[in-house]
C-alpha positions in Angstrom: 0.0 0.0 0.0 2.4 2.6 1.2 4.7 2.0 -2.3 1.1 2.6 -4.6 0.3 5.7 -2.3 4.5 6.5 -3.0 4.0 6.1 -6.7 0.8 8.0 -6.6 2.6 11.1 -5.4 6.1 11.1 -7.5 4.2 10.1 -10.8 2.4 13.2 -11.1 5.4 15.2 -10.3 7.8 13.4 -12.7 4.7 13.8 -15.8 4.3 17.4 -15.0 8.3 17.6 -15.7 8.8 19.1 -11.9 12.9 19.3 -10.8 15.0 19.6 -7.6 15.2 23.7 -7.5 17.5 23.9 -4.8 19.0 21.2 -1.8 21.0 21.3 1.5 22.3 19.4 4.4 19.1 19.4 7.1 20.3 21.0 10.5 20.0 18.4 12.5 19.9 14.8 12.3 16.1 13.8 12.9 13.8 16.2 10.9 10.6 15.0 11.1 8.4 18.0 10.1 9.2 21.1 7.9 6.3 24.2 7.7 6.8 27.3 5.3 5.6 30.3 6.3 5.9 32.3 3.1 9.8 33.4 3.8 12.0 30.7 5.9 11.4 26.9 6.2 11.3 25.9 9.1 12.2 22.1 10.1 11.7 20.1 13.4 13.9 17.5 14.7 12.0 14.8 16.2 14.7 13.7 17.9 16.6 16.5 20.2 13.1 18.5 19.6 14.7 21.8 18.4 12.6 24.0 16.3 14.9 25.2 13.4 14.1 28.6 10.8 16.1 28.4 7.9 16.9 30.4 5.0 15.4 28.5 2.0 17.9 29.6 -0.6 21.6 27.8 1.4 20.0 26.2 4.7 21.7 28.6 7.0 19.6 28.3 10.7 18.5 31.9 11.1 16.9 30.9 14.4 16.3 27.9 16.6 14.2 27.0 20.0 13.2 24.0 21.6 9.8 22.3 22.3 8.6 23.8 25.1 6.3 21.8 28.2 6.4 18.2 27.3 6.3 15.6 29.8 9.1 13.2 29.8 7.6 10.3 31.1 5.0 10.6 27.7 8.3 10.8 24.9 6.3 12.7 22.8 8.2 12.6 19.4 7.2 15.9 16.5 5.0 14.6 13.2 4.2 17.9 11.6 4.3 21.6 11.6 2.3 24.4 9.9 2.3 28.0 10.1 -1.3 30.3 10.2 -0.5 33.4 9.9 2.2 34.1 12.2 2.1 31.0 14.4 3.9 28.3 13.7 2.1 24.8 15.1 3.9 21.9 16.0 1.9 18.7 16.0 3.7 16.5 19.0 2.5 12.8 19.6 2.6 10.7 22.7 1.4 7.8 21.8 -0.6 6.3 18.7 -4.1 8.0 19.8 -3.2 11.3 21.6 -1.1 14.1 21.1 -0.6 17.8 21.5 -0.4 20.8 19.3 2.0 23.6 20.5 2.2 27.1 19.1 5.0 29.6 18.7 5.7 33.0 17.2 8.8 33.2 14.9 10.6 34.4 18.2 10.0 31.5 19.6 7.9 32.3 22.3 5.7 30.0 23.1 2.1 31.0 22.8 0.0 27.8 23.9 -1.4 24.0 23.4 -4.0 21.9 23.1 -4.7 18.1 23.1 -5.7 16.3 20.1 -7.1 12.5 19.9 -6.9 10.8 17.0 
């Protein structure tokens, strides 16, 4: 399933004659999320749970803060970011049916959360 869904994706890309348009080394070692907010990528590390911005044309960290308020004992581990606006979300879960959803400026300061249940 996960290779048709894998095909699915690139095939349209390749057809529409789509190309690599720039590349560079990810700051950390575990990315595991990356939002655009209309300027700077930003990228997650699901592992050491630092929050990275990035300048999208050479990958140079413009700006960097960790995951605020999580709970050791839960391991939460990052699986997505998004940016409304001017708040950057970051989608942590703790285990396969809950989770929470933190929310940052592009400071870093931490703004809030809120639970999600899958």
């Amino acid at each position: 399933m996960k290779i048709i869904l894998l095909i699915a994706l690139i095939l349209p890309a390749l057809a529409s004659g789509a190309s690599v348009v720039n590349s560079f080394d990810a700051p950390d070692t575990g990315i595991s999320a990356l939002a655009w907010d209309g300027t700077s990528l930003w990228a997650v590390d699901g592992t050491t749970q630092n929050v990275y911005q990035l300048d999208p044309s050479d990958g140079t960290v413009l700006s960097s803060f960790y995951v605020a308020d999580q709970p050791s004992s839960y391991n939460p581990v990052p699986g997505g970011a998004t940016f409304h606006g001017t708040t950057l979300y970051v989608a942590m879960h703790f285990s396969t049916n809950y989770g929470k959803v933190y929310k940052y400026d592009t400071s870093g300061s931490y703004l809030g959360m809120f639970d999600v249940y899958c």
